[in-house]
Each structure stands twice: as C-alpha cells, then as structure tokens.
C-alpha positions as CSV (number, residue, x, y, z in Angstrom):
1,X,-39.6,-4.5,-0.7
2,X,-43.2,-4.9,0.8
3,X,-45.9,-2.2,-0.5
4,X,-49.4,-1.3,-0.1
5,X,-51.2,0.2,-3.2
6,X,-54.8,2.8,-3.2
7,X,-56.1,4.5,-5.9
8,X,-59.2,7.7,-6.2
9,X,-61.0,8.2,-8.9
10,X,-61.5,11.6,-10.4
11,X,-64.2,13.8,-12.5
12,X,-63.1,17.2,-13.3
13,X,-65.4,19.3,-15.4
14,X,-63.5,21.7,-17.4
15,X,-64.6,25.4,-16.8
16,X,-65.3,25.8,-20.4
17,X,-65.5,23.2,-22.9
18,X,-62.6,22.3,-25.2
19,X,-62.8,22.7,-28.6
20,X,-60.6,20.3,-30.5
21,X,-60.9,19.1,-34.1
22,X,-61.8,16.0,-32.5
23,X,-65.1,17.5,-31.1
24,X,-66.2,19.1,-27.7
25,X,-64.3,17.5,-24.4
26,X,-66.1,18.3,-21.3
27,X,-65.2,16.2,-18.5
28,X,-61.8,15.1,-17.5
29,X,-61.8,11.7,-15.6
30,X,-58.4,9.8,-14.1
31,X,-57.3,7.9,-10.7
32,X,-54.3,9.0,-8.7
33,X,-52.6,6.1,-7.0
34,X,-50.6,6.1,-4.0
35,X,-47.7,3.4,-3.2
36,X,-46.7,2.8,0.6
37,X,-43.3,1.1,0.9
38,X,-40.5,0.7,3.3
39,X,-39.0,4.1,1.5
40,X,-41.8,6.3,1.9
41,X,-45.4,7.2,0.4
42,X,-45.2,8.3,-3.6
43,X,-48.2,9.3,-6.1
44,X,-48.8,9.2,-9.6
45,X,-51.7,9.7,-12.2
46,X,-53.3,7.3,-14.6
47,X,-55.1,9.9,-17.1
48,X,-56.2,8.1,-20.1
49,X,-57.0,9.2,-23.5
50,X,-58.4,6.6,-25.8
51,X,-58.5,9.0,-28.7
52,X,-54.8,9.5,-28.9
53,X,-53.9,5.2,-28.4
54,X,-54.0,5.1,-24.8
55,X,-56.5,2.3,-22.6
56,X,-59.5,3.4,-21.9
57,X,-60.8,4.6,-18.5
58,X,-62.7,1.2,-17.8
59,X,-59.3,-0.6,-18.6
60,X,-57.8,1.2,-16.0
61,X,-59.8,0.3,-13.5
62,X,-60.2,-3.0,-14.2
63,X,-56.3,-3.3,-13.8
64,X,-56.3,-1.0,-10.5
65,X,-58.7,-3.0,-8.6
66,X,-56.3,-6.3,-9.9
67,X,-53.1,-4.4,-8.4
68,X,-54.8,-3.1,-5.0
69,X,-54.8,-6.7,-4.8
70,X,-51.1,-8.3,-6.0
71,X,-49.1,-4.8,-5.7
72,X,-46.2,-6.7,-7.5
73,X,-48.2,-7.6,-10.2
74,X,-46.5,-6.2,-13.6
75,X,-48.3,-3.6,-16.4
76,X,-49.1,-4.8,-19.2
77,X,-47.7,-3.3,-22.6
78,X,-51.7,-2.3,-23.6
79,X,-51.9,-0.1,-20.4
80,X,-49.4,2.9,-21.2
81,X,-51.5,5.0,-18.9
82,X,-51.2,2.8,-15.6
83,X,-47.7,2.1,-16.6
84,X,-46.5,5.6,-16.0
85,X,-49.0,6.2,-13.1
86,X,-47.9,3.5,-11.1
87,X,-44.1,3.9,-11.9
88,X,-44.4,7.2,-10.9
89,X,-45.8,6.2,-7.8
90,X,-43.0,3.6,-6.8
91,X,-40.6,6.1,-7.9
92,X,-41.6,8.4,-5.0
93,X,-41.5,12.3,-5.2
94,X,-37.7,13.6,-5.8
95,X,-36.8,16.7,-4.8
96,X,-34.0,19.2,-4.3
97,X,-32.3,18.6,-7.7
98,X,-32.2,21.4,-10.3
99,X,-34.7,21.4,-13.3
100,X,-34.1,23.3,-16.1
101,X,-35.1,27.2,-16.4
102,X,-37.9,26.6,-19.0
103,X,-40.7,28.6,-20.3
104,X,-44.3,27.7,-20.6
105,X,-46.4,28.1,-23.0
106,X,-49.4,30.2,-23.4
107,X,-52.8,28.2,-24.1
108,X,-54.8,30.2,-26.6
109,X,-58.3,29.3,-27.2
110,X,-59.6,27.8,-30.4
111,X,-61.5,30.2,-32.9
112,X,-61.5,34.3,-32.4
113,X,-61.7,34.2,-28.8
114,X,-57.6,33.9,-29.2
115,X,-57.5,37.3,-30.2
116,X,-59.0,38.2,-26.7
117,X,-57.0,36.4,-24.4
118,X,-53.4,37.0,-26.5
119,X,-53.3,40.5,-25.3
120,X,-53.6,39.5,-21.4
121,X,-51.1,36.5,-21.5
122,X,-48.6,39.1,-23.1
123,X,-48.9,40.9,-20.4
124,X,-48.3,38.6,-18.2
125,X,-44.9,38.2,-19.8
126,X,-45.7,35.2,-21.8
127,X,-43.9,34.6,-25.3
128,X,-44.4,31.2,-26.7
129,X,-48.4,30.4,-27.6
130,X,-50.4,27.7,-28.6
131,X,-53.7,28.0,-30.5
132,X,-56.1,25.1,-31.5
133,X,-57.0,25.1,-35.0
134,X,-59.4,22.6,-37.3
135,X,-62.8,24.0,-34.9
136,X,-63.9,26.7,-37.6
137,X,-63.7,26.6,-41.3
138,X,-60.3,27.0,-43.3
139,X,-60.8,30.6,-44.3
140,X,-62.2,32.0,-41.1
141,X,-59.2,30.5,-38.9
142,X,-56.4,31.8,-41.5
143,X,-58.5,35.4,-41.3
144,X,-57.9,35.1,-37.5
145,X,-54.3,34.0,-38.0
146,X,-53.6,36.9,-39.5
147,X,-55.1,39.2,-37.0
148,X,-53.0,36.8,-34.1
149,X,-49.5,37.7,-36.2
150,X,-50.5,41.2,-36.4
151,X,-50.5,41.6,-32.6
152,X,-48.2,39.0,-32.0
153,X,-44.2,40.8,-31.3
154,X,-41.6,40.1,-33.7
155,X,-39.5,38.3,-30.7
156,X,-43.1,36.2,-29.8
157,X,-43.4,32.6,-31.6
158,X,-46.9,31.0,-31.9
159,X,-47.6,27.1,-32.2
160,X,-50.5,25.8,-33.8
161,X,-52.3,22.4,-33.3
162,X,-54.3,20.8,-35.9
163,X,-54.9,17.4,-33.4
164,X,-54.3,15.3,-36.9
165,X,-57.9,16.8,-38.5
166,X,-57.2,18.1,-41.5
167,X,-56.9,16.7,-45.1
168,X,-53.8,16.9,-47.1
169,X,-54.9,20.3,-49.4
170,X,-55.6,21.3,-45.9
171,X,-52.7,21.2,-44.5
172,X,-51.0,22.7,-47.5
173,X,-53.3,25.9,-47.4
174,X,-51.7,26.0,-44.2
175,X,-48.3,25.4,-44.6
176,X,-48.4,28.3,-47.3
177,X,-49.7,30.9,-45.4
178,X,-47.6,30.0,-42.5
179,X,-44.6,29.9,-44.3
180,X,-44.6,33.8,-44.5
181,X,-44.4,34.3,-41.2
182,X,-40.7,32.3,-40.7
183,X,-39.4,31.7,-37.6
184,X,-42.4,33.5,-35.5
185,X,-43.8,30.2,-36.1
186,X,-42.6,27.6,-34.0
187,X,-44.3,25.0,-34.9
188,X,-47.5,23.6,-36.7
189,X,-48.5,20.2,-34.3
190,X,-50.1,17.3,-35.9
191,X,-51.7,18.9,-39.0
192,X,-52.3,15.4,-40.4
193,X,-53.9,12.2,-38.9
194,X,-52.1,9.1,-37.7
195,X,-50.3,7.3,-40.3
196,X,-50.0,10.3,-42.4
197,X,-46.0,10.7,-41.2
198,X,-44.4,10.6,-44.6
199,X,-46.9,13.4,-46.1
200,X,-46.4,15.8,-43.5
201,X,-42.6,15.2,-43.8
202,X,-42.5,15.9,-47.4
203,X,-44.6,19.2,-46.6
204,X,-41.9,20.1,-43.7
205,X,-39.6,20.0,-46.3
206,X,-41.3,21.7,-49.0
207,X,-42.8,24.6,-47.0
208,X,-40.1,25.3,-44.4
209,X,-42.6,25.1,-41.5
210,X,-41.6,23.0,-38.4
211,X,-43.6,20.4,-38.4
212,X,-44.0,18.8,-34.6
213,X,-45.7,15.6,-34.2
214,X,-48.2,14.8,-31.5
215,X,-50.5,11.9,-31.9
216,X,-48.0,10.1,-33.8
217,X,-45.8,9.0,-30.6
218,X,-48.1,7.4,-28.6
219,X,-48.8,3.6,-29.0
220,X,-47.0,1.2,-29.9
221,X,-46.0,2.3,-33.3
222,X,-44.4,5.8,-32.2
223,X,-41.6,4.4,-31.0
224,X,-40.3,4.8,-34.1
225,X,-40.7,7.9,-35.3
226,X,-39.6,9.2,-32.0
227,X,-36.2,8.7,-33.4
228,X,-36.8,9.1,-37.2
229,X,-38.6,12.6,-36.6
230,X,-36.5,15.7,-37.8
231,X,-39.2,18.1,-36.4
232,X,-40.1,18.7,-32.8
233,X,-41.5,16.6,-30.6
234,X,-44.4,16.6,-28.7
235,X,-44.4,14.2,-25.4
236,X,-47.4,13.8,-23.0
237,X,-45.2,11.5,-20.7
238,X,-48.9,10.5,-19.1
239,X,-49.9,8.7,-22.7
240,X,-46.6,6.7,-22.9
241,X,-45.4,4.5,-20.4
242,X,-43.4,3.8,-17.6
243,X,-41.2,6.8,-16.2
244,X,-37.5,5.2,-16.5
245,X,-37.7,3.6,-20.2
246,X,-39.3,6.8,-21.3
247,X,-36.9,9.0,-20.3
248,X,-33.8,6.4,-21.4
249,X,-35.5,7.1,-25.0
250,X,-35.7,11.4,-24.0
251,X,-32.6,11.8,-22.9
252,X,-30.6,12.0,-26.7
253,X,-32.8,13.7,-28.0
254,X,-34.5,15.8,-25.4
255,X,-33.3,19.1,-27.3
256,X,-36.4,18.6,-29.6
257,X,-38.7,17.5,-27.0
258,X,-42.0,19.6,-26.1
259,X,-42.9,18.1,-22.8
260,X,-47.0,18.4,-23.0
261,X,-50.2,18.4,-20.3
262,X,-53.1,16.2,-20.8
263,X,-54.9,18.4,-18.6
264,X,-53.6,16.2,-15.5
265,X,-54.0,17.3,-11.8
266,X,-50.3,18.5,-10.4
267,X,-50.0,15.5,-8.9
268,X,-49.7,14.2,-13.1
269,X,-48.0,17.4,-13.5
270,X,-45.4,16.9,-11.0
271,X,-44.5,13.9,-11.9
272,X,-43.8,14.9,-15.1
273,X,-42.0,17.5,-13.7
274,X,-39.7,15.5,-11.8
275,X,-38.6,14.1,-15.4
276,X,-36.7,17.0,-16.1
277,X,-33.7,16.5,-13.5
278,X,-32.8,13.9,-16.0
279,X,-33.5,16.2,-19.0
280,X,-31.3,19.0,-18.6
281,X,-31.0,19.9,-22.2
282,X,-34.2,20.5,-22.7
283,X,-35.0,23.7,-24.7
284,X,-38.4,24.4,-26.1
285,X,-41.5,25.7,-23.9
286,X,-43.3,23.7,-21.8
287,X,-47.1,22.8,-22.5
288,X,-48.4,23.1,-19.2
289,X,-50.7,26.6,-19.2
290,X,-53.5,24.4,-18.0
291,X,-54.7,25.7,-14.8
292,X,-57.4,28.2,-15.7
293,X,-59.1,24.7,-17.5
294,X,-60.6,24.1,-14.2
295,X,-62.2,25.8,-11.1
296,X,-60.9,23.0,-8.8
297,X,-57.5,23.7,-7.7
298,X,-56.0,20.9,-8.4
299,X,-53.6,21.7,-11.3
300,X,-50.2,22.8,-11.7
301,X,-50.9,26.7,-10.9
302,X,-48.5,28.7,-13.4
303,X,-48.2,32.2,-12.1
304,X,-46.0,33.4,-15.1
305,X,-44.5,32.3,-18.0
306,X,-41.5,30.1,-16.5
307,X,-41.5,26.6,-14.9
308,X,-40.3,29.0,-11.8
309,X,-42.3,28.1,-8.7
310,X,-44.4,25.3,-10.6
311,X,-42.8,22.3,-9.1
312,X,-45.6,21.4,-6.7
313,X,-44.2,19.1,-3.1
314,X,-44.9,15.9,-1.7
315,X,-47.7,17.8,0.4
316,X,-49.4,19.1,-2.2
317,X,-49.7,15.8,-3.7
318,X,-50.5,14.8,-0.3
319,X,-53.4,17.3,0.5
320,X,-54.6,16.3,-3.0
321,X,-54.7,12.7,-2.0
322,X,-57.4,13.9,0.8
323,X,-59.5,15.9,-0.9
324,X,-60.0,13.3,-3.4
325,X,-60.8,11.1,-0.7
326,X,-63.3,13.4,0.7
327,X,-65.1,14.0,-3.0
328,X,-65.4,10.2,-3.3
C-alpha cells in the first residue's frame, strides 16, 4: 500500500507552570504526523519525554525528516515515541465501536492550591483525584493532606503522585499516614525512583496502600514489571510504543490499567482513546483532566467527570492538522 507521510511541529505553553518533583515544566513541544494511503488520511502524536525514558525531541525529528522521505522505513526500538505516533497514524481514526463508560480523573494542583480547586471539581461531579506531591516539604504536604481528606466524601478516592522523588524514610512517612485513610486512597503513584521496584513492593505490602507504578513501565526494562506488578498500573500509551503490541500486552491485564495523559493535544488523546474498543475491561479512572493546562484549544476538552462526549472525530483531528499548519 502506497503512502505519503507530513509531520508539524508544536510548542504549547502551559497556562501555568507544572510543578513536579522533577522541577518546573513550562513548555510542551511534539509533532503530529499525518499518513495518506489508499484507505484514507490518519493522525497520530509523537510527544516525547526524555525524563521518563522516552527519545528526545531532537531524536524525533531527526527520524521524521528520514520517514517524510522512505514512508516504509521501520522505527527503531530507541524511538518509543514515533513508534506509537506513527502507528497511530497508519492505523487511521476508528470509530463507531463502543468504549467503555469510564470516569476521569480530577487533576489537583501540587501544594495548597489543591485545597482550592477540590471544592469546584466536586461540584462538577468529579470523584476520583489526583494531586502532585514531592514540590513542598514532607510536613507541609502531609498538613495539606489532611485538610484534602477532611473535605474529601467518604465515597471520593484521591491518588497521589510522587513522580519517583522521594527517598525511602520518605516514602514510608507517607505510606503511614496514608494508610489511615483505607480505601479513600486509591493509589500512591511512583513514590520511589526507577529501579527502586522491590522497595516499594515490600512497602505495598507492609502498609496496605496501593502502590501504582508510573515511571517504571516505560523503556525497555518495564516490560517486565508490567506483568510482575500486583499494584495498579499507570500507562501513558504515548511513552511506549507502537499501538497493536501495546495493547496485545493491555489486554490481560487491563483491569489494573490507569490509562494516563502526557499533556498531548486530542489528536494524542484520541488516539489513545481509540485503544479502548479493544480494552473493554478496563476499570479505574482515566488520567486525562488535562484541558485547562492550556489556553489553546487543542486538548481533549472534558466537560464532566466521564469519558462521555470526550472521543474527539476525524475532523477535529483534521482542523487541528490546519491550525498547526497555520502556526508554523
């Protein structure tokens, strides 16, 4: 089958800087690429993240300007990134079959600010949230904790994400005060860094706290532990690869599976999206309460708390494709 290939480069500036416990992230760069075949027109998104194993941006592009040139030419295994980009490309934009009924998952900011913002995504009818922790110091995150579980319903369940920055006593602080709170905690993501699997197993065990990792499963070693895990599991599809192997590896054990943003543009989103006709028993939240990260428009736009009405179309991705154009 004969195809074209094109690719756009993006720069999104986030609305308000993310605070992670791996610093201050700005700027959000990518491509989108488009495929032309004899079956139709299809987009994906390459959106690295060198931080969590993934090539970096310049890699990327080195590789694009290669395939614009020999469409047929294969990814190599150090590209994860461009593998799923362009797979998701050739795969061309399904539609029409159903996805399951999931919720999303309410971003929190890092720090005190979370205690603002809960009350308004509550009302919104959200239930599941997600708060960045490792930006402020051990005591004054565990005082806002508190405060978070105070106004937090007994039916609400809150996820915390450490990005792998804390140290071992650390983590344990946090296990223990966590562990009080049972089952309104739904998970604690990542508390230790890469490498560190065995350790936060152990604690898992010992504390009783969920224990999901994150950083773990992407490169070429978390493979592994994507079967070995007992906890959940925290997939950004974008980070690992091309879209059929991936989900060959989902598909058993999807019931653990916490598919995950990496602040991608819908047309990332949606083709992550598109995954789930082949996940029905998917459970847990979705991480996708990205939009409000930017003032662009281009993200997924989630107008409640469920993956209702999310699913962007073929145009969107589409119109996307030409305002990208225009910007560059």
């Amino acid at each position: 089958m004969s195809s074209s290939i094109a690719y756009q480069p993006y720069r999104r500036k986030f609305a308000n800087p993310l605070r992670t416990a791996h610093g201050i992230w700005s700027l959000r760069e990518g491509f989108v690429v488009r495929v032309e075949s004899d079956a139709g027109v299809g987009y994906g998104e390459i959106a690295p993240i060198p931080e969590f194993g993934s090539e970096t941006l310049e890699m990327a592009r080195m590789f694009l300007d290669q395939l614009v040139q020999q469409p047929d030419l294969p990814v190599p295994q150090a590209l994860p990134c461009c593998a799923f980009g362009v797979s998701a490309a050739k795969r061309g934009w399904e539609a029409g079959r159903p996805v399951p009924d999931l919720k999303i998952a309410g971003l929190l900011p890092a720090g005190s600010a979370a205690l603002e913002v809960l009350p308004r995504r509550l009302a919104k009818g959200f239930d599941v949230f997600k708060w960045k922790i490792g930006v402020e110091t051990p005591s004054l995150e565990l005082a806002i904790l508190a405060q978070l579980m105070a106004l937090l319903p007994s039916h609400a369940r809150l996820r915390l994400d450490a990005n792998g920055g804390l140290s071992r006593p650390q983590m344990e602080e946090w296990l223990a005060a966590l562990s009080q709170y049972g089952e309104r905690i739904d998970y604690f993501e990542q508390p230790l860094p890469v490498g560190a699997e065995e350790s936060m197993a152990e604690a898992m065990r010992t504390f009783g706290v969920n224990i999901a990792l994150d950083e773990s499963l992407n490169g070429q070693q978390g493979a592994d532990w994507l079967q070995q895990w007992e906890g959940p599991l925290v997939i950004k599809p974008l980070l690992m690869g091309a879209i059929e192997p991936l989900l060959s590896i989902l598909a058993p054990i999807s019931a653990r599976v916490v598919l995950s943003s990496v602040f991608e543009t819908r047309i990332g989103g949606g083709n992550v999206l598109t995954m789930l006709q082949q996940l029905p028993d998917m459970k847990r939240a979705l991480g996708f309460d990205t939009s409000k990260a930017f003032h662009d428009g281009w993200s997924l736009t989630v107008k409640d708390s469920s993956i209702r009405g999310l699913m962007p179309t073929k145009v969107s991705a589409e119109k996307l494709w030409k305002q990208l154009h225009h910007s560059n």
